[in-house]
TIBA-580383 format. One record per residue (C-alpha): residue number from 1; residue in three letters; x, y, z. Coordinates in Angstrom, 1 decimal, padded with zeros to 4 digits. Layout:
     k     r       px       py       pz
   NUM   ALA        X        Y        Z
...
//
This chain:
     k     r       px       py       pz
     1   UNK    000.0    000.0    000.0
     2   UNK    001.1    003.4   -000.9
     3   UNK    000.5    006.7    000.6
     4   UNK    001.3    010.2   -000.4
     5   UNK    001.6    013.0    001.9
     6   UNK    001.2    016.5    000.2
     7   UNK    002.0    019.5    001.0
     8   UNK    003.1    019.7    004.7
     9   UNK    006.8    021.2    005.7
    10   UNK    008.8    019.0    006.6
    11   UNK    012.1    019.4    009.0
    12   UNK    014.1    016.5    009.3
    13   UNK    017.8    016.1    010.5
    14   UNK    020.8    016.5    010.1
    15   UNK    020.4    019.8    009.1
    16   UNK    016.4    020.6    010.1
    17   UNK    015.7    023.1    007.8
    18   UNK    012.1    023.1    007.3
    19   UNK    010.7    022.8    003.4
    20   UNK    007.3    022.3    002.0
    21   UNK    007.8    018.6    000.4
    22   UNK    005.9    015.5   -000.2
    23   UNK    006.6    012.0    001.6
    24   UNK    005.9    008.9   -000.5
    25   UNK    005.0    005.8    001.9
    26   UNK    005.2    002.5    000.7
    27   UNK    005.0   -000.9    002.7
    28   UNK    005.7    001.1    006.1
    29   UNK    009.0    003.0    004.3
    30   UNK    009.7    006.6    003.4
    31   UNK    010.2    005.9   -000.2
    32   UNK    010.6    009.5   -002.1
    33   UNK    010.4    012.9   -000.2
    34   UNK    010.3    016.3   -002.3
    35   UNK    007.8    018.0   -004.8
    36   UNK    007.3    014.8   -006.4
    37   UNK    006.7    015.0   -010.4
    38   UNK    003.2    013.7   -011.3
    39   UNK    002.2    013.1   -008.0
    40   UNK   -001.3    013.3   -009.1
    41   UNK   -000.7    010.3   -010.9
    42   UNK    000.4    008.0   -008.7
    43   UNK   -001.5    005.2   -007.5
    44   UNK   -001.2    006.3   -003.9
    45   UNK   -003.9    007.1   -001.7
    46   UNK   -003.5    010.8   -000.9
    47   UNK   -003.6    012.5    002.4
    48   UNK   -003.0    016.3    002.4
    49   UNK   -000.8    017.8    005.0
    50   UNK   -001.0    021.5    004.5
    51   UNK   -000.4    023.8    007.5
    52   UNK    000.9    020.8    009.2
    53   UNK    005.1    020.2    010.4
    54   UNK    006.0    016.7    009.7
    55   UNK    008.9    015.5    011.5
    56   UNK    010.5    012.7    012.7
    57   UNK    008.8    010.7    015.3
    58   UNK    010.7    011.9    018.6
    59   UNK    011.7    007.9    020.2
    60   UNK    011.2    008.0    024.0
    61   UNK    014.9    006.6    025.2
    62   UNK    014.0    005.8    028.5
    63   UNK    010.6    005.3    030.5
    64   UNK    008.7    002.4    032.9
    65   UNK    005.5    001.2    031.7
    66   UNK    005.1   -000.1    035.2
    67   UNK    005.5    002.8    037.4
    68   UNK    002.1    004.7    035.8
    69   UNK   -000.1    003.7    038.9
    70   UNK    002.1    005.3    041.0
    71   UNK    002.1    009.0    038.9
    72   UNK    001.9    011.5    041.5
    73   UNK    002.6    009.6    044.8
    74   UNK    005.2    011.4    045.9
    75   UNK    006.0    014.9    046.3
    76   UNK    009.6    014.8    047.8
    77   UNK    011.1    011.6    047.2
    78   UNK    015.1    011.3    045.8
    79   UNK    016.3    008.6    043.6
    80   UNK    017.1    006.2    046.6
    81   UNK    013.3    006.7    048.4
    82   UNK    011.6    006.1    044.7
    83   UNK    014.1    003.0    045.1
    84   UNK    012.9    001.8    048.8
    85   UNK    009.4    002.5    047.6
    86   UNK    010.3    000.0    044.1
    87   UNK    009.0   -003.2    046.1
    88   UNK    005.2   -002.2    045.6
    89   UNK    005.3   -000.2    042.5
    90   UNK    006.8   -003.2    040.7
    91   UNK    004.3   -005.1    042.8
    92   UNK    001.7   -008.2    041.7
    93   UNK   -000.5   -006.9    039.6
    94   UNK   -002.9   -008.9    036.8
    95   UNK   -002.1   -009.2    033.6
    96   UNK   -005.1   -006.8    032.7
    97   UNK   -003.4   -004.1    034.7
    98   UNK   -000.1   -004.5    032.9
    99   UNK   -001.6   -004.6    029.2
   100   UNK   -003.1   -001.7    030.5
   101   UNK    000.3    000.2    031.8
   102   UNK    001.6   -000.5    028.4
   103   UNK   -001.4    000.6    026.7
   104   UNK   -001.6    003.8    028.5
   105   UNK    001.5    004.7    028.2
   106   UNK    001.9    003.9    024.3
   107   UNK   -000.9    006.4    023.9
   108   UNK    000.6    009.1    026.1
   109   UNK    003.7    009.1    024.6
   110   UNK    002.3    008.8    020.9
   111   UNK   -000.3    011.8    021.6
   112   UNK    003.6    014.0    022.5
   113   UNK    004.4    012.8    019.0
   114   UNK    006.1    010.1    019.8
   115   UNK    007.1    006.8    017.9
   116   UNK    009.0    004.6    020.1
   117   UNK    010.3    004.0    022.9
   118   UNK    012.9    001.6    025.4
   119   UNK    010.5    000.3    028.2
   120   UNK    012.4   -001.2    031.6
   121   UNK    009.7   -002.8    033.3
   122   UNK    010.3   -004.3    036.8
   123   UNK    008.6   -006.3    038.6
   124   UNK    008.9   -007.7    042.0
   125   UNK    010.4   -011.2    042.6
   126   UNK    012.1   -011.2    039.1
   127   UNK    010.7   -011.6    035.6
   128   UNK    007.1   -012.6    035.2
   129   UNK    006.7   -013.8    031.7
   130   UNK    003.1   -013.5    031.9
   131   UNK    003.2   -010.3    032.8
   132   UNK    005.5   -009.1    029.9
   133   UNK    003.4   -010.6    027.5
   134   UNK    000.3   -009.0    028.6
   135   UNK    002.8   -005.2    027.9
   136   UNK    003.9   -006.7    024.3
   137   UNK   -000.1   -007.1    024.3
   138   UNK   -000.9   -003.4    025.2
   139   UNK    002.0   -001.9    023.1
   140   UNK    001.2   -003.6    019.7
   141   UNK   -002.1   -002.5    020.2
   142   UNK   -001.4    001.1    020.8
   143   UNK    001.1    000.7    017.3
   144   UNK    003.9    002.2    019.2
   145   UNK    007.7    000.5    018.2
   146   UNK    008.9   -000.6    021.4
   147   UNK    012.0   -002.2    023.1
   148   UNK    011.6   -003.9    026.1
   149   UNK    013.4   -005.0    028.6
   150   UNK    012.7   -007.2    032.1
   151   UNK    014.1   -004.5    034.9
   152   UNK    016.1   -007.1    037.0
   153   UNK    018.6   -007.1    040.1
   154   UNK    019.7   -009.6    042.5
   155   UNK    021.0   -007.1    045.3
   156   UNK    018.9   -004.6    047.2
   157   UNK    019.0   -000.9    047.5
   158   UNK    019.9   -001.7    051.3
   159   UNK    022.9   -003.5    049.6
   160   UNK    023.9   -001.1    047.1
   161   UNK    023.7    001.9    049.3
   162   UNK    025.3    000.8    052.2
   163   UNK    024.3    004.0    053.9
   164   UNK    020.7    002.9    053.7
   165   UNK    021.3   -000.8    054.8
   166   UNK    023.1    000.5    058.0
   167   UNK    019.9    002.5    058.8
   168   UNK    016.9   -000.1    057.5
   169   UNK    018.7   -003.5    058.1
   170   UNK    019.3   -005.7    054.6
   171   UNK    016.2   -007.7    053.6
   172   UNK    017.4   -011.6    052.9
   173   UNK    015.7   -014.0    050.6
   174   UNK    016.1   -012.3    047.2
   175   UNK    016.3   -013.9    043.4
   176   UNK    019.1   -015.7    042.4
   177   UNK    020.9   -014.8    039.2
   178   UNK    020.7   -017.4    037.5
   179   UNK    017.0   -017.7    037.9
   180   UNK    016.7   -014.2    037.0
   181   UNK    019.0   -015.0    033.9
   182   UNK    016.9   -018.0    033.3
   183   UNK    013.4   -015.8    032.8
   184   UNK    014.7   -013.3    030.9
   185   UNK    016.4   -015.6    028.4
   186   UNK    012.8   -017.0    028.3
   187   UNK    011.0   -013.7    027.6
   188   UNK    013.8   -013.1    024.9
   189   UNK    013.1   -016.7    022.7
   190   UNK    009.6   -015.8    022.5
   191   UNK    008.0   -014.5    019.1
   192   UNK    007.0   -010.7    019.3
   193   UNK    004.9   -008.6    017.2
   194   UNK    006.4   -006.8    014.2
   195   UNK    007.8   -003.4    016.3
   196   UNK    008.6   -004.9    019.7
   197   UNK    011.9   -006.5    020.8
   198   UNK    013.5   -007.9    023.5
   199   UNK    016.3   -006.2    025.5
   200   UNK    018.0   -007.4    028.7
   201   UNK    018.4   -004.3    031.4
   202   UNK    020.9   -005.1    034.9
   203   UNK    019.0   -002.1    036.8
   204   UNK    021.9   -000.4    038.5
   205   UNK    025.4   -002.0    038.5
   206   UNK    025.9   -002.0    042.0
   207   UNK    022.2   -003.7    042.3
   208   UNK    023.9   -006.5    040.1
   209   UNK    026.2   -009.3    040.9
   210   UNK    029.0   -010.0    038.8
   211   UNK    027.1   -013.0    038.3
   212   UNK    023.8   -011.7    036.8
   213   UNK    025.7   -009.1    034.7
   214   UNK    027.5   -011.6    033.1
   215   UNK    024.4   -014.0    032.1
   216   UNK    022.9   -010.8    030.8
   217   UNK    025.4   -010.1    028.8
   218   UNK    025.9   -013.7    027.2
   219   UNK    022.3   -013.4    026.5
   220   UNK    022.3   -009.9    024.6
   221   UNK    025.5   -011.5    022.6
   222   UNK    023.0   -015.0    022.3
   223   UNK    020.5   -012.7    020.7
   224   UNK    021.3   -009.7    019.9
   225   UNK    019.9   -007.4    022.3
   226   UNK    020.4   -004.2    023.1
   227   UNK    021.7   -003.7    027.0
   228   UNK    020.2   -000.6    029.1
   229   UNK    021.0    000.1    032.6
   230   UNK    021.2    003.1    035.0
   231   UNK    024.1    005.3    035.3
   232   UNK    025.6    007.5    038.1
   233   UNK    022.2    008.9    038.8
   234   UNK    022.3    010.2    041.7
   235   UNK    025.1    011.5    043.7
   236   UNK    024.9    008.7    047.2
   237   UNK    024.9    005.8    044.2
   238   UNK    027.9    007.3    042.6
   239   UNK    029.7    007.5    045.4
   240   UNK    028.4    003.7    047.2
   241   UNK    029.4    002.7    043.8
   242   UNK    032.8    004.5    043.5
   243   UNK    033.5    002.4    047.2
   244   UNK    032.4   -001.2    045.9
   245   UNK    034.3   -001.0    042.9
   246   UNK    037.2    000.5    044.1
   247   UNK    036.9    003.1    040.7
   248   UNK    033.9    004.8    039.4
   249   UNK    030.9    002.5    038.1
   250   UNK    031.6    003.6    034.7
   251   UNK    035.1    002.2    034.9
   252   UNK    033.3   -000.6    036.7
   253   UNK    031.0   -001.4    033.4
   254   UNK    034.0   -001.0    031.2
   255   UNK    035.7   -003.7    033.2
   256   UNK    032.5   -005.9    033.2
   257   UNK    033.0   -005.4    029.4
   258   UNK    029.3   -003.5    029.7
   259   UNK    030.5   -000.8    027.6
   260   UNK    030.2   -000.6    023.7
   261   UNK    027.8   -000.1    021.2
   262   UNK    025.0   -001.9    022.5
   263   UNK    024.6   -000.1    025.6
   264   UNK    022.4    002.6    026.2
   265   UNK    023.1    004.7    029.8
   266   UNK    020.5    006.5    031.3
   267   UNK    021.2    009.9    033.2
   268   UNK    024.7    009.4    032.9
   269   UNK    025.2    012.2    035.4
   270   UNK    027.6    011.4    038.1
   271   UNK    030.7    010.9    035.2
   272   UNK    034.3    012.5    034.9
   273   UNK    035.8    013.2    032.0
   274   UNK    037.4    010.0    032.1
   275   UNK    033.9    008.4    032.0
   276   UNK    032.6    010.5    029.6
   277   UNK    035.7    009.5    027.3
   278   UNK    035.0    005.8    028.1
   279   UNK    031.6    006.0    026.9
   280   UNK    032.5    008.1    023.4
   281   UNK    035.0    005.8    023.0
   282   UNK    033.4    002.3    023.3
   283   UNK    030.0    003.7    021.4
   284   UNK    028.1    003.6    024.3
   285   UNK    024.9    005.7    023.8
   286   UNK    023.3    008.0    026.5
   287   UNK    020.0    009.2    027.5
   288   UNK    019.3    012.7    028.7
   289   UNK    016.5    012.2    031.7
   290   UNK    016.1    015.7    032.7
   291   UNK    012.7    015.6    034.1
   292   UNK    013.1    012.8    035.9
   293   UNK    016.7    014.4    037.5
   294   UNK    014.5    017.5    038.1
   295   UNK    011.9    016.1    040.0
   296   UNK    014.1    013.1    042.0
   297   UNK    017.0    016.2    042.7
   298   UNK    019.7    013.9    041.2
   299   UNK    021.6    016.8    039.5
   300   UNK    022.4    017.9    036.0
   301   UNK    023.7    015.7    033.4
   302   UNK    026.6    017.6    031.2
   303   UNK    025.1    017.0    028.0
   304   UNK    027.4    019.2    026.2
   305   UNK    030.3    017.1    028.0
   306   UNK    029.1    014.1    026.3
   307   UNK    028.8    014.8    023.0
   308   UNK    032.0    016.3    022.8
   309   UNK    033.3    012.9    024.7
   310   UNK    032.2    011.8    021.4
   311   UNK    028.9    010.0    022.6
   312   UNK    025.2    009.2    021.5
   313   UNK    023.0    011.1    023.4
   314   UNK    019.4    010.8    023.3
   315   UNK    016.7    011.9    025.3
   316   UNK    014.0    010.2    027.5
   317   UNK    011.0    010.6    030.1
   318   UNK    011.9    008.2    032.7
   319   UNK    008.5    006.4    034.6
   320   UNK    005.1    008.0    035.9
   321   UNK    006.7    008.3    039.4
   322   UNK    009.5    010.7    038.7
   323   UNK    008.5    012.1    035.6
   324   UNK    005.6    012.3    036.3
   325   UNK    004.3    013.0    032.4
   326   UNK    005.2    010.3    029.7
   327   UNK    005.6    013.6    027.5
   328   UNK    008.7    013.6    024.9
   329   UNK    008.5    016.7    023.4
   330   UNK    008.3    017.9    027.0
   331   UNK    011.6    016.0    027.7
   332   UNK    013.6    017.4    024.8
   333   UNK    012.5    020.7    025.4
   334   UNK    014.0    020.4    028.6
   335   UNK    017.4    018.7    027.6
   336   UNK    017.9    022.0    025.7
   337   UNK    017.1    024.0    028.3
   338   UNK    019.1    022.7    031.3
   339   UNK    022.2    022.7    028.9
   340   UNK    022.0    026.5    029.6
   341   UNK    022.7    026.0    033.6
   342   UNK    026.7    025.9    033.7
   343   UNK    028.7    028.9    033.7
   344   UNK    029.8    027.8    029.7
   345   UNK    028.8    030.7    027.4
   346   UNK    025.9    030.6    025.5
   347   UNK    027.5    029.1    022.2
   348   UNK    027.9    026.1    024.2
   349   UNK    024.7    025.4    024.7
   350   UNK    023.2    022.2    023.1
   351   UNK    021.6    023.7    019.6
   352   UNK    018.2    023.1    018.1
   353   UNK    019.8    020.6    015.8
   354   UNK    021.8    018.1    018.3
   355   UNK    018.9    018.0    020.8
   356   UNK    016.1    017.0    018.0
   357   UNK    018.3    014.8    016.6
   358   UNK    018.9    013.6    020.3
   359   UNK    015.2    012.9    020.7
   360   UNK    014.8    011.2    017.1
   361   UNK    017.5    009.6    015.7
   362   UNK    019.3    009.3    018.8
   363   UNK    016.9    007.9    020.2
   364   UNK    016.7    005.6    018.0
   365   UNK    020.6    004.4    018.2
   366   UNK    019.6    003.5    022.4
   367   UNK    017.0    001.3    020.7
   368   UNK    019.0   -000.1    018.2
   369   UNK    017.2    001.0    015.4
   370   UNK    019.5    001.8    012.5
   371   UNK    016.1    002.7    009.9
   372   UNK    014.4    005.2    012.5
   373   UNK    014.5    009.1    013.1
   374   UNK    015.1    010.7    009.6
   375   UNK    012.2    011.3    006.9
   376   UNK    015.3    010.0    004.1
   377   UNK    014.2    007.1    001.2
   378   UNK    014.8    004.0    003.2
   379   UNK    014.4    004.5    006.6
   380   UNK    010.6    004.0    008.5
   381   UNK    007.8    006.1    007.8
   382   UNK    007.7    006.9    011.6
   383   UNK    006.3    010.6    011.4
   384   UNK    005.0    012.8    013.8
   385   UNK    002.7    016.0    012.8
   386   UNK    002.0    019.1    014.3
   387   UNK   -000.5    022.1    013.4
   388   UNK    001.1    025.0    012.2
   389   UNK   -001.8    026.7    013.4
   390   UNK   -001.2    026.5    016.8
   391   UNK    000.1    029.5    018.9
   392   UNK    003.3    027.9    019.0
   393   UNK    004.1    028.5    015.4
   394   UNK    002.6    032.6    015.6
   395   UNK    004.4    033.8    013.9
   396   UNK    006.5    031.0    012.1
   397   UNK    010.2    032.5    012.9
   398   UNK    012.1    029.3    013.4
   399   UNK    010.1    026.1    013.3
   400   UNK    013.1    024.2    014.6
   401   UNK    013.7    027.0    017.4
   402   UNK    009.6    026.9    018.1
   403   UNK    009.1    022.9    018.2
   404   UNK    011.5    023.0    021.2
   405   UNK    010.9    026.7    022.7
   406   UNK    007.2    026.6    022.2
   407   UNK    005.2    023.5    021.0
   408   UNK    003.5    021.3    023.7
   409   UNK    001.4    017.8    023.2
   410   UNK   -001.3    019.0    022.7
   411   UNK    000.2    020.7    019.3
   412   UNK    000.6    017.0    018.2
   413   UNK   -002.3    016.6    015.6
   414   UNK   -001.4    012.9    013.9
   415   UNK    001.1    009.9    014.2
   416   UNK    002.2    007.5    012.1
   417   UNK    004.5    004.4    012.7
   418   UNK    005.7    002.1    010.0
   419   UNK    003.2    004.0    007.8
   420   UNK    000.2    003.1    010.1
   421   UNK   -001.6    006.2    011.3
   422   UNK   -001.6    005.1    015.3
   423   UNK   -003.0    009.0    016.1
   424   UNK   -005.0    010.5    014.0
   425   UNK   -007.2    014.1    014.6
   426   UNK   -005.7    014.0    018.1
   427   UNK   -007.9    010.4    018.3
   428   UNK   -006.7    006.9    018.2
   429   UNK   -008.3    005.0    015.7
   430   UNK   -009.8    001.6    016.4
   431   UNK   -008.9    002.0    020.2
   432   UNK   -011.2    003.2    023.0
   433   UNK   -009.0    004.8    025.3
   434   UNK   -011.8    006.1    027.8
   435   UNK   -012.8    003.2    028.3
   436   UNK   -009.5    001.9    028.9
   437   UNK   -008.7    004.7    031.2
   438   UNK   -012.4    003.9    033.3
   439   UNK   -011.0    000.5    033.3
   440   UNK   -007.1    001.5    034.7
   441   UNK   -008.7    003.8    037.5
   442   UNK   -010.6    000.9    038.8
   443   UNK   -007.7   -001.9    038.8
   444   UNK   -005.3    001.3    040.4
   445   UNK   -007.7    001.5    043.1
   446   UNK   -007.7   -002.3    043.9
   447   UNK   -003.7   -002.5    043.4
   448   UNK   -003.1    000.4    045.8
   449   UNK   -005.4   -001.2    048.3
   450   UNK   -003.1   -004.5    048.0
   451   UNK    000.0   -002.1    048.0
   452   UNK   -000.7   -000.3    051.4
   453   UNK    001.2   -002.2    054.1
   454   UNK    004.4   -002.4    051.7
   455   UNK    004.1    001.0    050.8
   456   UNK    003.6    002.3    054.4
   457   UNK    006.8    000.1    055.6
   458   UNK    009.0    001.7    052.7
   459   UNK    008.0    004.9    053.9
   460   UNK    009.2    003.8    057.5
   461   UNK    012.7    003.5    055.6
   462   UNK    012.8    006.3    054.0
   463   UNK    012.4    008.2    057.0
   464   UNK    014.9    006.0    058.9
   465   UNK    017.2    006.7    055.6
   466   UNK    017.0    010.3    055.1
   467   UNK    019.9    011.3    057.4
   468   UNK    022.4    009.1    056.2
   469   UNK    021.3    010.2    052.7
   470   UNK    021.5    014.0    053.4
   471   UNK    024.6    013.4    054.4
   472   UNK    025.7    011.6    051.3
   473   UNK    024.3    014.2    049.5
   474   UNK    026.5    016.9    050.9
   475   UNK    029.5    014.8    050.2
   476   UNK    032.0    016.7    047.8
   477   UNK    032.2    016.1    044.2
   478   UNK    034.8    016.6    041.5
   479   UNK    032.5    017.8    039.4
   480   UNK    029.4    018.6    041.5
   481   UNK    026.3    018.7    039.2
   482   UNK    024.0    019.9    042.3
   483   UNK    024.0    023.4    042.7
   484   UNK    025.3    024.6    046.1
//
């Protein structure tokens, strides 16, 4: 099937200069983009586009399907209490409820104009394969391309922070590695729809035995999978890292042989230069989480740092508790703006053009998608499209300038992935999302109920923690990325 899209502007990388073109589609490709000779007489079905931006889908680098029942339940926690509060948000749940996470989430992101995205999805007690399927489930009916990857650790927070453990006590009894190692290689030898993959994600490093790291790894090389964990987030898991190791975790990964090009590093924030050189140098691909290190106070990621390390960055959300919104034009907006918060001068800021392409084809390269973030002959007709009748385009200055300094969500008119309109008039065709959201509200309610007593005994250590924590916090830095 063949489609023709007339008349819109498009702004694609690497240069993003916008121009009023046509987009042939064919069999989920871009096939031909520019004022297309005799378009009228193609046998193409013909959707026109004018007054519209077509860009890129923007690719979500990072994000947790699992985590949206918990949007909004806390107002002050830091990386490590959103940690001691993971037992119950990665708590039992139905398979019902996690279609539903997926499918919720697919349509948030697609309605911010995005594509794709690299879901970590935890869940407590290890991988439950019936609970991944039921995601796959909720993502290929959304139409959103998707990575995904079972969340997994064998050590606890209390372990990997030995600050907390000192305070809480160390809970015994957890999943072994190779049990863990077992379930994920499981997940990944199942058959998935066309746009979903497996991935294989060792949370945090110091979360991870040895052990588990390295049956991860021999299963991304067993099936080619991309590998995604956390990196230096936050300041007290840089430092308990930087004492288990004996070096800094990203030395730690490189020595694991982590690093390379099938790695993507989220937040990447807690780095020296020597990090920062490791990752450029092995391929390694990072993702820009600036809402998330807003909210959680984990500090700044030096974005500008990185890609002059010579590394991939891309850009992504994080999960409904610490985002809170699964909104990626939201997230790229602010990757460009918290580039500006260093005393660098102002033609060192990140540009228009590195953070789009951060949020679309960089995005793709964390997902492993070599065909994804470009509208070029040959790569997928993954396309998002925004009114230019919207008061973020009045008056049209700089398109490029204006998708990131002024256009919101709700600017995002129509979506298309693989050449399937998933979002179309700000709908979703074929799905009932009300009723799906009636249907979420009613299985939160129940899950939250079952969650109560874990919840209210992980607050308990968080408030037992938070000294020790502070503390941690105020420890000097080499490169402190919290402001004074």
């Amino acid at each position: 099937m063949r489609t023709l899209l007339t008349g819109g502007v498009v702004l694609t990388g690497p240069a993003w200069v916008p121009s009023v073109a046509d987009v042939l589609v064919e069999d989920g490709c871009v096939v031909e983009v520019g004022r297309l000779e005799g378009a009228e007489r193609l046998d193409a079905a013909r959707v026109s586009l004018e007054g519209r931006l077509v860009m890129p889908g923007l690719v979500n680098a990072h994000t947790h399907s699992h985590t949206l029942p918990a949007r909004g339940a806390s107002r002050t926690w830091t990386l490590e209490d959103s940690l001691l509060n993971g037992g119950w948000m990665s708590g039992a749940r139905s398979e019902e409820l996690a279609e539903l996470c997926a499918l919720l989430a697919a349509t948030e992101m697609i309605a911010s104009g995005a594509t794709g995205a690299f879901d970590l999805m935890a869940q407590a007690g290890g991988p439950d394969l019936a609970g991944l399927a039921a995601a796959v489930r909720g993502y290929a009916r959304a139409g959103l391309r998707v990575v995904l990857a079972p969340m997994v650790a064998d050590r606890s927070v209390h372990e990997a922070v030995p600050a907390i453990g000192g305070c809480c006590g160390v809970p015994t009894g957890g999943v072994r590695a190779e049990t863990v190692v077992a379930r994920c290689r499981e997940f990944a030898a199942q058959s998935f729809p066309p746009l979903v993959a497996p991935a294989v994600a060792p949370t945090i490093l110091a979360h991870c035995t040895p052990e588990l790291v390295a049956g991860l790894l021999a299963l991304a090389d067993e099936h080619d999978l991309r590998v995604h964990t956390h990196l230096a987030e936050s300041k007290p898991q840089a430092l308990s890292g930087a004492a288990r190791f004996g070096r800094s975790i990203t030395s730690e990964l490189a020595r694991q042989g982590v690093l390379g090009p099938r790695l993507t590093a989220a937040h990447a924030i807690w780095l020296s230069a020597e990090d920062r050189g490791l990752l450029g140098a092995t391929g390694s691909v990072a993702v820009a989480v600036p809402g998330s290190n807003l909210r959680l106070g984990s500090g700044t990621a030096d974005t500008r740092a990185l890609l002059e390390a010579g590394v991939t960055l891309a850009v992504g959300t994080d999960g409904a508790n610490s985002a809170d919104a699964l909104d990626v034009l939201d997230a790229a907006r602010l990757t460009a703006l918290m580039s500006r918060t260093s005393t660098r001068p102002a033609s060192s800021w990140l540009t228009v053009e590195e953070v789009l392409t951060a949020a679309t084809a960089g995005g793709a390269a964390a997902c492993g998608w070599d065909d994804v973030g470009r509208i070029a002959p040959g790569y997928a007709a993954d396309l998002a499209v925004l009114d230019l009748g919207a008061r973020a385009f009045l008056p049209p200055n700089d398109l490029a300038n204006q998708v990131l300094t002024a256009a919101r969500a709700a600017d995002v008119t129509d979506v298309m992935v693989a050449g399937r309109w998933v979002y179309r008039d700000r709908g979703f065709p074929g799905l009932d999302v009300a009723a799906a959201e009636e249907r979420f509200r009613e299985l939160c309610a129940a899950w939250h109920d079952q969650a109560a007593p874990a919840r209210a005994a992980a607050a308990r250590d968080v408030d037992r923690a938070a000294p020790a924590l502070a503390a941690l916090r105020a420890e000097p830095w080499p490169d402190e990325r919290l402001l004074p």
